[in-house]
C-alpha positions in Angstrom: -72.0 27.4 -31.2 -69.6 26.7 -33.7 -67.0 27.2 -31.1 -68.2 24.7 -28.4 -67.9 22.0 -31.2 -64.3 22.9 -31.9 -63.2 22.5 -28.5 -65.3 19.3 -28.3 -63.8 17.7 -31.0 -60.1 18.5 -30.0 -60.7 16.9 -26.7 -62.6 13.7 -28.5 -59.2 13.4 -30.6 -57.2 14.1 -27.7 -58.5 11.3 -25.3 -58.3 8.9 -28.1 -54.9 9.6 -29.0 -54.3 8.9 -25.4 -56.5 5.4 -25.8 -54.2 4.7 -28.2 -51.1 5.4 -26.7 -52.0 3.2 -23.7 -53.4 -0.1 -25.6 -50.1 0.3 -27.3 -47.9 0.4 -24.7 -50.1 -2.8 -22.4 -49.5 -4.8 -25.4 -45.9 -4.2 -25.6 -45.3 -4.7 -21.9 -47.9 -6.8 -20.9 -48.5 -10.2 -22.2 -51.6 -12.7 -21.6 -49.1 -15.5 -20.0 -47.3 -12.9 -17.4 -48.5 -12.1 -14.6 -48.5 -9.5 -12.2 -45.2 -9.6 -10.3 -46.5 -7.7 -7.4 -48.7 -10.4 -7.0 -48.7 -14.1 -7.3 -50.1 -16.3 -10.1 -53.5 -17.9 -10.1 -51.9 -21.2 -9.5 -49.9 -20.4 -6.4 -46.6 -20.2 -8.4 -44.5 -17.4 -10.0 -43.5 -17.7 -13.5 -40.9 -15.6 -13.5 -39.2 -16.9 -10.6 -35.7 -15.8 -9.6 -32.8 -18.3 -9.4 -29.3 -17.3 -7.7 -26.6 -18.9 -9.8 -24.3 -21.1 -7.3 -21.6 -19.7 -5.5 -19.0 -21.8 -6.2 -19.6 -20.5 -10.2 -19.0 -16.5 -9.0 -16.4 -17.2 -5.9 -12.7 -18.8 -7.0 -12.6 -20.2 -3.4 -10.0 -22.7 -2.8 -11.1 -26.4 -2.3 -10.1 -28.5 0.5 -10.2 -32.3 0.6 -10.6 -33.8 4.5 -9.0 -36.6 4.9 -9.9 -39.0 7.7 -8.0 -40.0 10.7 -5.2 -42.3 10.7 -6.0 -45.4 12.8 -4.2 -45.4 15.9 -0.6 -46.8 16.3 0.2 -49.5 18.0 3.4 -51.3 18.8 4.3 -54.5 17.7 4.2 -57.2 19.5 8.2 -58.7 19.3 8.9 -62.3 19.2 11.1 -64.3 21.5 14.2 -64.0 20.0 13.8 -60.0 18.7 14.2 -58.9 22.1 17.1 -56.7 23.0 19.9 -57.5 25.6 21.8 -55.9 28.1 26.2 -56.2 27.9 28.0 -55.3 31.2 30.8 -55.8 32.6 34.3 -55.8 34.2 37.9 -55.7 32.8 41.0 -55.7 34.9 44.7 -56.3 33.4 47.4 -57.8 35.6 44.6 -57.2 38.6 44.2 -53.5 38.2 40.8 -52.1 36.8 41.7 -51.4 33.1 41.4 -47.6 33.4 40.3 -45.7 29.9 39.8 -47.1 26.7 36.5 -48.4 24.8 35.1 -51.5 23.4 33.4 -51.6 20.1 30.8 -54.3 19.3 30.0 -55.6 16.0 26.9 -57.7 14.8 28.5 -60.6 13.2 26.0 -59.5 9.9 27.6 -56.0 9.9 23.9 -54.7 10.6 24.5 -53.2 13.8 27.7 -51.7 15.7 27.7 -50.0 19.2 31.0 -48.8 21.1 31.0 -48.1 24.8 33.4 -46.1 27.2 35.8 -48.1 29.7 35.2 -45.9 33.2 37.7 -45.3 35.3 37.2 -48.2 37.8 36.9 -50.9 34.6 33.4 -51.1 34.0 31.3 -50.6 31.0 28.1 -51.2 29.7 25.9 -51.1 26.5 21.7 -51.4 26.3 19.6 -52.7 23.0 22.0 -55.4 22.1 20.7 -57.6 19.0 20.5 -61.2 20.8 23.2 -62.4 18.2 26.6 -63.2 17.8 28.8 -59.9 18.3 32.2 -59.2 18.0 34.3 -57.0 21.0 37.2 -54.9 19.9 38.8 -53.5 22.7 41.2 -49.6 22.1 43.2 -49.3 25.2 45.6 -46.3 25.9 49.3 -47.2 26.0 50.8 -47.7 29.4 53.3 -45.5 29.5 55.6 -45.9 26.4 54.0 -49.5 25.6 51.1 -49.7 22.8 48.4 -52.0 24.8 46.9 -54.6 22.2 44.1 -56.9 23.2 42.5 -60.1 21.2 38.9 -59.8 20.5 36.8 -62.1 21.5 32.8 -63.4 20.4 29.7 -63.2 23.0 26.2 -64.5 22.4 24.1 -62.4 24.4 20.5 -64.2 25.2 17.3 -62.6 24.2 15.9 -60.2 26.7 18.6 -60.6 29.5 21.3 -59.2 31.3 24.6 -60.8 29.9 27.8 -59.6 32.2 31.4 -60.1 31.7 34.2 -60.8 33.7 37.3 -60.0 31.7 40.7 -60.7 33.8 43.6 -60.8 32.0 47.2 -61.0 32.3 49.4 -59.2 30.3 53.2 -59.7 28.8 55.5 -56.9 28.3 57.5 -57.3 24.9 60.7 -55.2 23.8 60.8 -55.5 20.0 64.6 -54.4 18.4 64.9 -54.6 14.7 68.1 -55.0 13.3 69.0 -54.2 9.8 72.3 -53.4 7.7 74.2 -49.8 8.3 73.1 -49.2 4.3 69.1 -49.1 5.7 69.0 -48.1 9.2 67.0 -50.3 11.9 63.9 -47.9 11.5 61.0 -50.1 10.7 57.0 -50.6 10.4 56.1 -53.8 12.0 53.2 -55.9 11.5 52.2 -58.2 14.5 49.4 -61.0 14.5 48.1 -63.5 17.0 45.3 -65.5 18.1 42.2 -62.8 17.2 44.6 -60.2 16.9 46.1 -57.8 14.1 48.4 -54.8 15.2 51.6 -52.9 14.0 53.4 -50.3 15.4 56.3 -48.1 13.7 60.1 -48.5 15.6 62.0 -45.6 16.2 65.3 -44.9 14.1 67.4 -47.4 16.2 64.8 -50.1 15.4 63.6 -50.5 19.0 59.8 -51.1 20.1 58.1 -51.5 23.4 54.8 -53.1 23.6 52.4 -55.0 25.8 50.3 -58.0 25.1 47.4 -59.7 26.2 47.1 -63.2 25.6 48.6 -66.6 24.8 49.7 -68.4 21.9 51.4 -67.7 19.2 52.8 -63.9 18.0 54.2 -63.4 14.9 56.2 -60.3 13.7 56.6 -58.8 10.8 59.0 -55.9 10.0 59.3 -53.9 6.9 61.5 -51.0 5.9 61.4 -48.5 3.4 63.9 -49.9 1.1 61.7 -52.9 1.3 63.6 -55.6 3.1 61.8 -57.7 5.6 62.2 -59.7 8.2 60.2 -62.1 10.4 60.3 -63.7 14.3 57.2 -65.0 16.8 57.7 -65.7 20.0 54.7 -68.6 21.7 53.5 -66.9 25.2 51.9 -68.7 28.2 51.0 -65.5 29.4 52.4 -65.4 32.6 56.1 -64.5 31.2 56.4 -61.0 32.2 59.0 -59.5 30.5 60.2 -60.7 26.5 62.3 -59.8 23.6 61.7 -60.3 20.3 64.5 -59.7 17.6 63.7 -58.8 14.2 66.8 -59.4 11.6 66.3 -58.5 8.3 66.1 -60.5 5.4 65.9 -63.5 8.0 63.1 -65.4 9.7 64.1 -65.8 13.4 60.6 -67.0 14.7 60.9 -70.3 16.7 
């Protein structure tokens, strides 16, 4: 009998050790505000709900800005007198088509400058031209042993048009001697300016110079040497001469 109560008592103690153990641990984990999370509140919402943090706080992801489109281009409308011009034209000398050579042309501003090829048969010809007053400068190849030398000349080409040229010219041939003392030699570098035009040319060591101008009017030469003498003549051409001489003395002015 005793017994029977031993073993009673042991499992009394033993269950409410385990009581115990369990109201401990529900009060620990288990609070009167938290609810169940395998099932949902009374009032429809969890209190213990689970936020993701953003994912621009746990990614380092490059930004990118779009911009929006440009508008769309168009092309200005150009007034009267901004519209380009057109330069052609035709250039013989003593009747034959000026074969070779090239014209430059020059905005009288400085702004613009354009040069164009001479073709074999005269002809040349140069697009977007600044409706303004330009400037032609004209490099020819010598005719033979003769340096070529041309005036320029102005055009005023008209806004949005064609302007052509007609350029027939006549030409005089010029021999050039330069005569200095036996001390110096004749050899010389000689300056020569007309009507639109500024040239030189050098003389070989006898002084002598061949040379072909177009033109009329007044020439003047200038000849200077190394030692530094100089000496001055001009010749006035109709252009229909031909053939002329020119001499050059030194420390003299022969021009008449």
């Amino acid at each position: 009998m005793s017994t029977s109560k031993a073993v009673l008592s042991g499992v009394l103690v033993s269950a409410l050790t385990l009581s115990c153990f369990l109201w401990f641990f529900l009060q620990r984990n288990w609070s009167p505000g938290r609810s169940d999370p395998a099932s949902p509140a009374v009032s429809g919402k969890r209190t213990d709900e689970f936020h993701l943090a953003p994912v621009e706080s746990q990614l380092d992801l490059p930004r990118v800005s779009v911009l929006p489109d440009p508008p769309p281009r168009t092309e200005p409308e150009m007034a009267g007198d901004e519209l380009p011009a057109t330069l052609t034209g035709f250039m013989t000398i003593d009747g034959t088509p000026q074969d070779g050579g090239r014209i430059v042309f020059r905005a009288e501003n400085g702004a613009w400058e354009r040069t164009a090829s001479i073709t074999y048969n005269g002809g040349f010809r140069v697009n977007a031209v600044p409706a303004s007053r330009l400037t032609l400068s004209f490099e020819l190849p010598a005719q033979g042993e003769r340096r070529l030398f041309v005036p320029s000349m102005e055009v005023l080409p008209e806004p949005g048009k064609v302007k052509e040229l007609e350029l027939h010219w006549k030409s005089t041939q010029v021999n050039l001697k330069v005569i200095g003392d036996s001390q110096h030699g004749n050899e010389a570098h000689v300056d020569i300016e007309g009507i639109r035009l500024l040239a030189s040319l050098e003389t070989n060591d006898k002084g002598r110079g061949s040379l072909t101008l177009v033109g009329t009017g007044r020439f003047s030469f200038t000849a200077t040497q190394r030692s530094g003498m100089r000496g001055q003549a001009a010749i006035d051409l109709a252009g229909d001469e031909g053939l002329e001489t020119v001499v050059i003395l030194m420390g003299e002015d022969t021009s008449r």
